[in-house]
C-alpha positions as CSV (number, residue, x, y, z in Angstrom):
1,X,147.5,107.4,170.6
2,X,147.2,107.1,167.3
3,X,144.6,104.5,167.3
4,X,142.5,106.3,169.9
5,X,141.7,109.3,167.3
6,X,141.0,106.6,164.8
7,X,138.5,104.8,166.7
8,X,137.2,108.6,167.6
9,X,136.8,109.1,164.0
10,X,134.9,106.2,163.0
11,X,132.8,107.0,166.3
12,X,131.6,110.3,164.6
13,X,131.4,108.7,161.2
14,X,129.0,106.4,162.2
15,X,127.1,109.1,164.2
16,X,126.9,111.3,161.3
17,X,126.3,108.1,159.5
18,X,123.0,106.7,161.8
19,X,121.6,110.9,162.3
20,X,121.6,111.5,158.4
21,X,120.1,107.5,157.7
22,X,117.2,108.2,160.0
23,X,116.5,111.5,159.1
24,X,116.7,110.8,155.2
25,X,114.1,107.5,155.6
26,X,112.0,109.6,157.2
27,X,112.2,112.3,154.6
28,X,111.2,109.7,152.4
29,X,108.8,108.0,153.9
30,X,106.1,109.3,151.2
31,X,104.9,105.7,149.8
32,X,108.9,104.5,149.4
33,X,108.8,107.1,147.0
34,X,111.6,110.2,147.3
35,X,110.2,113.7,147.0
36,X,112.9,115.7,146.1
37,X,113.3,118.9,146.0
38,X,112.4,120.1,142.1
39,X,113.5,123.4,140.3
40,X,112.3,122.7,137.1
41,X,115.0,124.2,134.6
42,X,114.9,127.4,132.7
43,X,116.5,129.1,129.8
44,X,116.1,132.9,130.0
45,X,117.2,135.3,127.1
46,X,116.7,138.9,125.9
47,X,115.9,139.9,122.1
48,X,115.3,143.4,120.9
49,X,111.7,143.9,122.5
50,X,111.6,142.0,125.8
51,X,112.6,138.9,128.1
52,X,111.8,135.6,127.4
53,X,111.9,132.8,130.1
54,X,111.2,129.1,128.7
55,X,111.2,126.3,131.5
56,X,110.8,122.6,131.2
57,X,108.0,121.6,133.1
58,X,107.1,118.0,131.7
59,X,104.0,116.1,132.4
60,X,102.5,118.8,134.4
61,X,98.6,120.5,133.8
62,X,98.4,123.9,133.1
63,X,96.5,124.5,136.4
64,X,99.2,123.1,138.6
65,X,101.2,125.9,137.3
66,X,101.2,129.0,139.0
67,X,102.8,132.7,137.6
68,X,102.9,136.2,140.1
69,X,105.1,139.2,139.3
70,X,105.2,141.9,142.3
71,X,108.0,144.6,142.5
72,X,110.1,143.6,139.5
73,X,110.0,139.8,140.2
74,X,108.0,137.0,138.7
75,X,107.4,133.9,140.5
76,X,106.8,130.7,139.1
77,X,105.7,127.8,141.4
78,X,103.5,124.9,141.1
79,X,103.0,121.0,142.1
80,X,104.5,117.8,140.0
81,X,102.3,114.7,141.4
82,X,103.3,111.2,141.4
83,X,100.6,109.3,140.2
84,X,101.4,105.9,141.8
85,X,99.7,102.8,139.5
86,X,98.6,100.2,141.8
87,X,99.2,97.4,139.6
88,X,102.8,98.5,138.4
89,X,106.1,97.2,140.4
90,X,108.1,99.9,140.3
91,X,111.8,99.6,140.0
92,X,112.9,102.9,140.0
93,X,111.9,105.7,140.2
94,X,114.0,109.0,139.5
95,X,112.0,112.2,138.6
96,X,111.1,114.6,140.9
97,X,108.0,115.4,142.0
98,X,106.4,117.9,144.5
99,X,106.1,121.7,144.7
100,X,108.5,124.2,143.6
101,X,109.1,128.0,143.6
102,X,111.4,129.5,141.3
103,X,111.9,133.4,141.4
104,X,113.2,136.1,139.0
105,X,114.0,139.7,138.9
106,X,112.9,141.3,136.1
107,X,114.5,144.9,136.0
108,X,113.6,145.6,132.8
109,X,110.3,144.8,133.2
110,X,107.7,147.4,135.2
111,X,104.6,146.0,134.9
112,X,102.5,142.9,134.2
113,X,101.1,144.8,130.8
114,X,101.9,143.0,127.7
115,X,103.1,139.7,130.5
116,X,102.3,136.5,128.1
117,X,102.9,133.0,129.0
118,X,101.7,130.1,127.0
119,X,102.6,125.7,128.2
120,X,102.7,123.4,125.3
121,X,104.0,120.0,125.5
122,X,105.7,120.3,128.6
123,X,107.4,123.8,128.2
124,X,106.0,126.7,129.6
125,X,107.0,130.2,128.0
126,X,106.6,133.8,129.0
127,X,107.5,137.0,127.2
128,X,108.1,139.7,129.2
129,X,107.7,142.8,127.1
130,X,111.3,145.7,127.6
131,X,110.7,148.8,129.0
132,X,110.5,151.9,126.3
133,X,113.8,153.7,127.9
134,X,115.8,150.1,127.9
135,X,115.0,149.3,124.4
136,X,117.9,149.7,121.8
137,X,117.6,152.6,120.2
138,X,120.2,155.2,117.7
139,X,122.5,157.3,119.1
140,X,123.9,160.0,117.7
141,X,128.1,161.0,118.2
142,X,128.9,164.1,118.5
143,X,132.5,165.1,116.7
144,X,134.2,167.2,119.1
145,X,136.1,169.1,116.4
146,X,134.2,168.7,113.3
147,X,130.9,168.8,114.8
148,X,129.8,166.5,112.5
149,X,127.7,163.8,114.1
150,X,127.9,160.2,113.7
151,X,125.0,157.6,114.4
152,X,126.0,154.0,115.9
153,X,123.0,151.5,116.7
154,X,123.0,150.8,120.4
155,X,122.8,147.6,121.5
156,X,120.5,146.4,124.1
């Protein structure tokens, strides 16, 4: 009995096995070189006046890169190409390459005004300037007894 669900097992494994080998070779098909899927990393932080979102995007063109922002989200997509050299022998060959779409939204953020992005040496930033009502701004504290007030700095 016990050997029958084994030999089941190993049945399925080598299923599983021949189904994912075929349809991986012919994923990959592309030259013998693998297209991966690509998200190019990002770092995105806040400072007092706006959003900024910095992603690594190396040995790209400016023109392969693409920006959109629509209803509080900004897209970033674009193509990586592998630029096969005839004449090398290629051993391996381990960055991505393709298209990509990377999304964002950008609540604090209502329109594309003030929207800058700059690429240098591989690294693609873009400074989203803050809304006006979720800036940090003073707020004064009212003393319930004394009614004295007290002013904190809000943080954003």
């Amino acid at each position: 009995m016990f050997t029958r669900h084994v030999h089941d097992l190993r049945s399925l494994q080598n299923e599983v096995n021949r189904l994912l080998s075929r349809n991986l070779s012919d994923a990959f098909a592309d030259e013998g070189i693998a297209r991966g899927a690509w998200n190019p990393t990002v770092d995105i932080y806040e400072n007092k006046d706006g959003i900024v979102i910095k992603g690594d995007l190396p040995g790209m063109n400016r023109e392969d890169i693409h920006l959109t922002f629509e209803n509080n989200v900004l897209t970033l997509s674009g193509e990586r190409r592998f630029e096969k050299n005839e004449a090398a022998n290629y051993h391996r060959v381990e960055c991505s390459y393709g298209t990509f779409t990377r999304s964002f939204a950008v609540q604090q953020t209502e329109s594309i005004e003030g929207v800058t992005a700059s690429y240098n040496n591989g690294i693609l930033r873009i400074d989203l300037p803050k809304r006006e009502d979720v800036k940090g701004r003073r707020i004064d504290i009212v003393d319930g007894k004394a009614r004295g007030t007290h002013t904190i700095e809000a943080q954003p």
